[in-house]
C-alpha positions as CSV (number, residue, x, y, z in Angstrom):
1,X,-54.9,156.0,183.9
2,X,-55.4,155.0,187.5
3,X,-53.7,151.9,186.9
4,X,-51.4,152.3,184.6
5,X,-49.7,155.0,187.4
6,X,-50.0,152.2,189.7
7,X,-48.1,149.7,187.8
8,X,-45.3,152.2,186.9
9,X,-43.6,151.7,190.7
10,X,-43.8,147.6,190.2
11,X,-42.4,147.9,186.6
12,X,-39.8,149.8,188.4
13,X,-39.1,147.2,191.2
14,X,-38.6,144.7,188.3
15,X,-36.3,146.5,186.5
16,X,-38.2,146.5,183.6
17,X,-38.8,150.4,183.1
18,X,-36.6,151.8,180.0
19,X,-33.3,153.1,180.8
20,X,-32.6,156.7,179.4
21,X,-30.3,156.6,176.3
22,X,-26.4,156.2,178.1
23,X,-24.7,159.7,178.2
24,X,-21.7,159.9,175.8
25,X,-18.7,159.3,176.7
26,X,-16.7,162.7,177.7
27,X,-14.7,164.0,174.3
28,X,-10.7,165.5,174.1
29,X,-9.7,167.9,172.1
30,X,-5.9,169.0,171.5
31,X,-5.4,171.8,169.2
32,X,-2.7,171.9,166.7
33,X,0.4,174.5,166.0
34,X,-0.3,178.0,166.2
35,X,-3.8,177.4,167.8
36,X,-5.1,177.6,171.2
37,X,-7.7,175.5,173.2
38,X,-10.7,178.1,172.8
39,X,-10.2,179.8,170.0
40,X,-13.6,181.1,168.5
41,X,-13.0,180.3,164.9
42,X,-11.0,176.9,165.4
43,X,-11.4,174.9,168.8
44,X,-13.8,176.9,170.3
45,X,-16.1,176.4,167.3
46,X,-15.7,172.6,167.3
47,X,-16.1,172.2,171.3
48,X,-19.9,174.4,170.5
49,X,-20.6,172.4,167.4
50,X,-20.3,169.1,169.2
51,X,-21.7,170.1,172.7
52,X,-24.8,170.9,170.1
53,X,-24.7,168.1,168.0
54,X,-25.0,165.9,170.6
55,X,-26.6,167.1,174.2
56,X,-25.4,166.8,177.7
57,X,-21.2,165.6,176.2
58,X,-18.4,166.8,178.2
59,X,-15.3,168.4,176.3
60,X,-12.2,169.5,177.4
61,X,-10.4,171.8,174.8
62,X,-6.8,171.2,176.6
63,X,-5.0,174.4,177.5
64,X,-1.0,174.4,178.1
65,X,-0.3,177.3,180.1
66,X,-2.0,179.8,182.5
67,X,-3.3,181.6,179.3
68,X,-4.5,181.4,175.5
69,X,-1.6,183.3,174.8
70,X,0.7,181.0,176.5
71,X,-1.3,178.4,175.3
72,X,-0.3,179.3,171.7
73,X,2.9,180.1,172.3
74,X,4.0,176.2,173.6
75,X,2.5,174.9,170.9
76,X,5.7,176.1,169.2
77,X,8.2,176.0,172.1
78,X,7.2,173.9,174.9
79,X,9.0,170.4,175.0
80,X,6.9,167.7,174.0
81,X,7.3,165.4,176.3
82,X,6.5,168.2,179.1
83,X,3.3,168.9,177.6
84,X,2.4,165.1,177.3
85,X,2.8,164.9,181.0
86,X,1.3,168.1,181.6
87,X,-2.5,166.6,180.0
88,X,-1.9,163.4,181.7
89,X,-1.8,165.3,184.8
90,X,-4.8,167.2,183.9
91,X,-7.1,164.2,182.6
92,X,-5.8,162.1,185.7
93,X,-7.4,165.3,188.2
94,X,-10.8,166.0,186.1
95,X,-13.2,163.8,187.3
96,X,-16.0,164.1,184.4
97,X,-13.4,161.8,182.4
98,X,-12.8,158.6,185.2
99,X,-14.7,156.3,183.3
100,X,-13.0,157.0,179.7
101,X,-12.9,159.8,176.9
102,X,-12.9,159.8,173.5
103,X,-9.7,162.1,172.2
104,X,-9.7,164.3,168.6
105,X,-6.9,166.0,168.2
106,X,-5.6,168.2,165.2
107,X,-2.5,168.3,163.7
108,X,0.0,167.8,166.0
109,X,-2.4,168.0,168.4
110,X,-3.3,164.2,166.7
111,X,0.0,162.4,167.3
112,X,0.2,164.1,170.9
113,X,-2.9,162.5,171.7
114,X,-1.7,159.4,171.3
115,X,1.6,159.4,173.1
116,X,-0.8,160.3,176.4
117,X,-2.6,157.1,174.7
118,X,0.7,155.4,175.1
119,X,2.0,156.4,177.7
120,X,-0.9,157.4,180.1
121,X,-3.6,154.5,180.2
122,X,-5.3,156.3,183.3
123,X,-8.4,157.3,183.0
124,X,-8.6,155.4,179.8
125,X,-8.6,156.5,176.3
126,X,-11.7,154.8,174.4
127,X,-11.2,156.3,171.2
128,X,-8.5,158.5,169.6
129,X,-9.3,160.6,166.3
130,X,-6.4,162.1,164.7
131,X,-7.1,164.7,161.8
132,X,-4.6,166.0,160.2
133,X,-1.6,164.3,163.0
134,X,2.1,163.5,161.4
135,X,2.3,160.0,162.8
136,X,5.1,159.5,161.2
137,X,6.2,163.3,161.1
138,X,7.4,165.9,158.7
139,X,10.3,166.9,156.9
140,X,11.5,169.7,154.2
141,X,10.5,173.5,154.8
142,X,7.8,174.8,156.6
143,X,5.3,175.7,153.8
144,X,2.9,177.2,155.9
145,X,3.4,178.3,159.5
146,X,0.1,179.6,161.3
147,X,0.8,182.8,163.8
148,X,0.6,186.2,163.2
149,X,4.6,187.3,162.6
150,X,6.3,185.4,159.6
151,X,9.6,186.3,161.2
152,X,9.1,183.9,163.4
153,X,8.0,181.5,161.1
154,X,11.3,182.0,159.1
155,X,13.1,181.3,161.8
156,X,11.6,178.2,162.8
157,X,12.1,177.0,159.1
158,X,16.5,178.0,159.4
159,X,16.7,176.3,162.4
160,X,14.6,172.7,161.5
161,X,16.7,173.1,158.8
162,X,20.0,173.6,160.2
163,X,19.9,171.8,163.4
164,X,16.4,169.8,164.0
165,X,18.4,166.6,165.8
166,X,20.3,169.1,168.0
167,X,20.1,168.4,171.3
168,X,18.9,172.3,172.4
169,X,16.7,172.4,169.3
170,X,15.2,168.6,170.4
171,X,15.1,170.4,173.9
172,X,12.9,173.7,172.8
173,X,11.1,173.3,169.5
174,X,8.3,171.2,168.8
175,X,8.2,171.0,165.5
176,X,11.9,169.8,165.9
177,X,10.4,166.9,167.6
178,X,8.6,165.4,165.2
179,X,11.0,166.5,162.3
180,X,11.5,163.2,160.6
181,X,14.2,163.1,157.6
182,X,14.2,159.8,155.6
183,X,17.4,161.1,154.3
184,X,19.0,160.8,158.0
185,X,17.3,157.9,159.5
186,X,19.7,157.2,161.5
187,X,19.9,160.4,163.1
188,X,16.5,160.6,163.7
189,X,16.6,157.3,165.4
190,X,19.1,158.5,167.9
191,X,18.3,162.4,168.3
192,X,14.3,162.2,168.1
193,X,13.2,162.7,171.5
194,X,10.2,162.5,170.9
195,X,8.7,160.7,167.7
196,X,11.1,158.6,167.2
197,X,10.2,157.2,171.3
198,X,6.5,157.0,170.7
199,X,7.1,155.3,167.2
200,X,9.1,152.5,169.1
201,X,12.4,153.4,167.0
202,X,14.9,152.7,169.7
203,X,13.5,149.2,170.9
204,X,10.4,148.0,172.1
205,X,8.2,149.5,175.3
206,X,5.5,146.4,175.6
207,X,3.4,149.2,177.6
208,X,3.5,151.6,174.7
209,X,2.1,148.5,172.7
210,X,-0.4,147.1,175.3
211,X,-1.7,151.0,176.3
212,X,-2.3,151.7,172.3
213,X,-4.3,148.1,171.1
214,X,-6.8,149.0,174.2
215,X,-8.1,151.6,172.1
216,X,-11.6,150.6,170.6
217,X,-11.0,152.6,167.4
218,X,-8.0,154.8,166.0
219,X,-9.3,156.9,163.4
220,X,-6.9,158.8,161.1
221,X,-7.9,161.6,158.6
222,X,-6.0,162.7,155.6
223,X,-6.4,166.0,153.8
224,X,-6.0,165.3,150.4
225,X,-5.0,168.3,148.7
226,X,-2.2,168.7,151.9
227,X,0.2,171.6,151.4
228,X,1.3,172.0,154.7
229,X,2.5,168.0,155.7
230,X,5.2,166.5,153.8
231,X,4.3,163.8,153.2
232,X,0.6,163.6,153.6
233,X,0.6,160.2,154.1
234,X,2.3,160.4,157.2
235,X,-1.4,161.2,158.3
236,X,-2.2,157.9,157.7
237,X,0.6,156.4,159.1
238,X,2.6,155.8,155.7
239,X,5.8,157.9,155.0
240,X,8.8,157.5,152.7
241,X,10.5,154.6,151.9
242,X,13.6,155.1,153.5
243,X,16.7,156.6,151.8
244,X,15.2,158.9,149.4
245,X,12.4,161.5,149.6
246,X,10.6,160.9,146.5
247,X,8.5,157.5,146.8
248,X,6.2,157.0,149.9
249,X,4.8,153.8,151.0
250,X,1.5,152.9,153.4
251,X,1.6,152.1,157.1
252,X,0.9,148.2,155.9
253,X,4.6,148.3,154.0
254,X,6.4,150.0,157.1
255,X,8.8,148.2,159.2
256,X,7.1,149.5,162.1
257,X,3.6,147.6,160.9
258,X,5.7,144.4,159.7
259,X,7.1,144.4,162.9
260,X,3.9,145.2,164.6
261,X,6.2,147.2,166.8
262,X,3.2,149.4,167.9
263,X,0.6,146.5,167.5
264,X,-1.2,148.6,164.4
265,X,-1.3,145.0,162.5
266,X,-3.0,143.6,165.1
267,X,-5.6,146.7,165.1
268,X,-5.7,146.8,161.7
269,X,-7.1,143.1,161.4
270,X,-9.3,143.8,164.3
271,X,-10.6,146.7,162.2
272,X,-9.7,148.9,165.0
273,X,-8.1,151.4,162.3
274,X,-10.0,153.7,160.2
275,X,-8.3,155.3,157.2
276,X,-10.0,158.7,156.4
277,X,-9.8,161.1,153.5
278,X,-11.2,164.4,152.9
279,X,-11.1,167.2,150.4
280,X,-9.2,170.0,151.0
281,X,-5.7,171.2,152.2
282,X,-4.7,171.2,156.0
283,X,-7.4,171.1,158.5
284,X,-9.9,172.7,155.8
285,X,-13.2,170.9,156.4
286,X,-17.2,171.4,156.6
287,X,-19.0,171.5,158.7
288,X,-21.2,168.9,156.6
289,X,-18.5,166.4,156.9
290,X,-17.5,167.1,159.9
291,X,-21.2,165.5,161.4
292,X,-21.8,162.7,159.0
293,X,-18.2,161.2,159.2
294,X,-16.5,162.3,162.8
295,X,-19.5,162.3,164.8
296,X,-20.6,158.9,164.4
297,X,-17.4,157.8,166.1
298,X,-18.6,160.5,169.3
299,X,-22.1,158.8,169.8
C-alpha cells in the first residue's frame, strides 16, 4: 500500500492519472405558448428530471419577464424578436454557459431557440433540440390554445384570422409571427417579421447560414398524432407545397433546402439533422422516451 501511495504523486506529475468523466455541457430550455420557465408540471419537471438523470448539468429554464406570470403572459404578446434579444442578452451575462450549451426548446419555444442560434453565436450553441417547434409555422385556427380563459383564446383565433400580416398584429402577437399561410405566400414573405426573417425568405443573411451549420446536431421531434400544429410536418421542417393547403412536402423538397438557403442540405449530408417521431399529440410524451431518445443527445 506504502508504495502504491507513493507512486500516485509521480503518476500525477506524468499526467498519467485518469481524468474525471468531463462535466456536461450546460442545457437550455425555452418553454412553449401558454407555459412558463418553472412550471411544476411542465418545465419545471423536465429541468428536475434531467438535473437527475444526469448529475452535476447546469439548466437554465428561460424566463421572459420579472415574473412567472409575466413569463406566460409574453409567450402570447411579447414581440418576437424582443424576446430573442432578451435570451441573447441573458445567455451572453450567465457565465455557467461561456464555453457552449446545449438548447431544447418546446413548441415555439423550439424555433425561438434557433433564431438566438442564428442570430446570437455568443456563447455558442452546441446543440439545439426542437420538440414540437413550427419551423416552418402554422396556419388555419387555433385548435387548441393552452391558458386558463378561452376568451382569450377566441380572440387570438379572430384576429390570426383576420389580420395575422398586419403590421400591429406582426407588432404584438406571437403567434402572428409565425402564422404562415401557403395560400398568401407572398404576404407572408413581406409582412412576416419574424419567420419569414429567420427562414431566409427575403434574401440571404450568410451569418444566419454560417451561425446555424456550427451547430453539432439539430434535432427535430414530431408528434405524430399532432392536433394542435397544422401541418405537423412543419416540425420537421416540411410544410405545404405552396398554393394550396392540402398536400405537404418534406424539408428535402423545399425551396429553402434546394436552395440550401439556411445550409440544412449541407447538415443534412453531414448528418447533423436528426428527424424524430413520437406517439402522441402535442408535447404528450413519457418519461420513458423522453431518457432513452433525448437524453443521449445531453450526455
Amino acid at each position: 500500500m506504502a508504495a502504491l501511495r507513493a507512486a500516485v504523486p509521480v503518476l500525477a506529475l506524468l499526467g498519467l492519472c485518469p481524468s474525471p468523466a468531463a462535466a456536461a455541457a450546460p442545457l437550455v430550455i425555452w418553454h412553449g405558448m401558454g407555459d412558463s420557465c418553472c412550471n411544476p408540471v411542465s418545465m419545471g419537471y423536465i429541468k428536475k428530471l434531467v438535473e437527475k438523470k444526469i448529475p452535476g448539468i447546469y439548466v437554465l429554464s428561460l424566463k421572459i419577464g420579472s415574473s412567472l406570470i409575466q413569463d406566460m403572459e409574453n409567450s402570447f404578446f411579447m414581440n418576437v424578436n424582443e424576446q430573442v434579444s432578451e435570451v441573447c442578452r441573458q445567455l451572453a451575462l450567465d457565465p455557467q454557459l461561456q464555453r457552449g450549451y446545449n438548447a431544447m426548446g418546446f413548441s415555439q419555444g423550439g424555433q425561438f431557440l434557433r433564431a438566438v442560434a442564428q442570430r446570437c453565436p455568443t456563447p455558442p450553441m452546441l446543440s439545439l433540440i426542437s420538440v414540437g417547434g413550427q419551423h416552418q409555422g402554422r396556419v388555419y385556427g387555433f385548435p387548441r390554445c393552452p391558458g386558463e380563459s378561452s376568451h382569450l383564446c377566441d380572440w387570438i383565433r379572430k384576429t390570426l384570422d383576420l389580420g395575422a400580416y398586419s403590421k400591429a398584429v406582426q407588432e404584438h402577437l406571437v403567434q402572428a409571427e409565425y402564422w404562415h399561410d401557403p395560400l398568401k405566400e407572398e404576404e407572408y414573405r413581406k409582412n412576416s417579421i419574424f419567420l419569414a426573417d429567420i427562414n431566409q425568405e427575403r434574401g440571404i443573411n450568410e451569418t444566419y447560414k454560417k451561425n446555424l451549420m456550427a451547430l453539432k446536431k439539430f434535432v427535430m421531434v414530431k408528434f405524430l398524432n399532432d392536433t394542435m400544429v397544422d401541418p405537423p410536418i412543419s416540425e420537421w421542417f416540411g410544410f405545404y407545397k405552396s398554393g394550396q393547403a392540402k398536400e405537404t412536402i418534406p424539408l428535402q423538397e423545399t425551396s429553402l433546402y434546394k436552395e440550401d438557403r439556411l445550409g440544412l442540405q449541407e447538415m443534412d449530408k453531414a448528418g447533423k439533422l436528426v428527424f424524430l417521431g413520437v406517439q402522441g399529440d402535442h408535447l404528450h410524451f413519457s418519461e420513458e422516451w423522453f431518457d432513452s431518445t433525448i437524453l443521449p443527445f445531453l450526455q
